[in-house]
N, C-alpha and C positions, 0 to 999 in steps of 0.2 A: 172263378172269381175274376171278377172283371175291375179294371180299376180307369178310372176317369183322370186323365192329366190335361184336361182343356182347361183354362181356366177364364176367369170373364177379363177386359178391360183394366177395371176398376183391382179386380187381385193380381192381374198384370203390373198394373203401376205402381203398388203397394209393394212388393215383391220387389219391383225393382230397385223401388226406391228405398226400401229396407237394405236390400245387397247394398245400393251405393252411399248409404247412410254406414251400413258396417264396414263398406273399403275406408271409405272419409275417415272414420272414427278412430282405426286402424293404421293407415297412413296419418293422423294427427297427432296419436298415441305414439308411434313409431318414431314420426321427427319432434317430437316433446322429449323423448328418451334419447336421443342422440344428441341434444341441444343440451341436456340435463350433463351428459357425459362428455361433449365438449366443454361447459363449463367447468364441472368438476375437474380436467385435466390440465384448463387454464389456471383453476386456483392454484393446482399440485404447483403448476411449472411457476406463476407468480413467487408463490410463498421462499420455490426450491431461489429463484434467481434474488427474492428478497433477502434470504439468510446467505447465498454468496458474497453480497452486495456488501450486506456487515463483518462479514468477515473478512472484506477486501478493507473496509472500513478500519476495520480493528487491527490490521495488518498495516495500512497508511499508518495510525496513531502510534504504533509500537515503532516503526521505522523511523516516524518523525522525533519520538522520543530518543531512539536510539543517536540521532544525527545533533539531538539537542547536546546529549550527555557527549557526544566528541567532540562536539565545537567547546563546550568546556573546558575537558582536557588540554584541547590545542591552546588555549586562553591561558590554563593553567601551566602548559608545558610552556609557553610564549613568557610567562612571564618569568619561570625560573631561568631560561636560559637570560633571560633581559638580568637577575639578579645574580647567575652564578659564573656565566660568560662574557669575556670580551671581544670589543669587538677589533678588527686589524686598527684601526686609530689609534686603541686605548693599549693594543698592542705596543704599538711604533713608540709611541707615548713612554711606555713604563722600561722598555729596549734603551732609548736613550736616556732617558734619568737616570736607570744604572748602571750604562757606559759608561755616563760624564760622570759619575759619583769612583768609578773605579777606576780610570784616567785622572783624578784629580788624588784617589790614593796614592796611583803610582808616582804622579809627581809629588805626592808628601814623601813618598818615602824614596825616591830618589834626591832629594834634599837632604834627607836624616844621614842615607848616604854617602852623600856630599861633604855633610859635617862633618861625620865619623873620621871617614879617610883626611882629613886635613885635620 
């Protein structure tokens, strides 16, 4: 059996042009599917840095509340010490009113005294 592998021209260029129709097709297919799966891994990475983002988000909002509620306190502790503390003025202040108020006893009762003994 004898077999014939000459071919014409015409199935020459058919042939060939079929291979480089099936490379093309093939290499098209090929970088479609790599395109397909660099996107798909841009979505992953978007989504993964989008839900970082919020929860860097929700992290700022928690911290920012937390700095609300001690500037409060500070407000609130500001004001008790302004209500329950004095200050060295009101100090010196209340120091000598009852100096002079207990200087002024002893000369009452250094006069009573005074009396007495005469």
């Amino acid at each position: 059996m004898q077999v014939d592998l000459t071919l014409s021209v015409g199935q020459l260029l058919a042939v060939s042009l079929t291979c480089m129709l099936g490379l093309l097709g093939g290499a098209w297919g090929l970088i479609r599917m790599v395109a397909t799966q660099f996107s798909l891994r841009m979505d992953v990475k978007f989504e993964a840095l989008s839900r970082e983002v919020q929860a860097r988000d929700d992290q700022i909002k928690r911290l920012q509340d937390d700095v609300r509620d001690g500037e409060r306190a500070l407000d609130a502790f500001k004001l008790h010490v302004a209500q329950t503390c004095m200050t060295l003025d009101q100090k010196t202040q209340l120091e000598t009113a009852i100096f002079g108020r207990m200087d002024g006893l002893a000369n009452t009762f250094e006069k009573l005294l005074n009396v007495a003994r005469t």
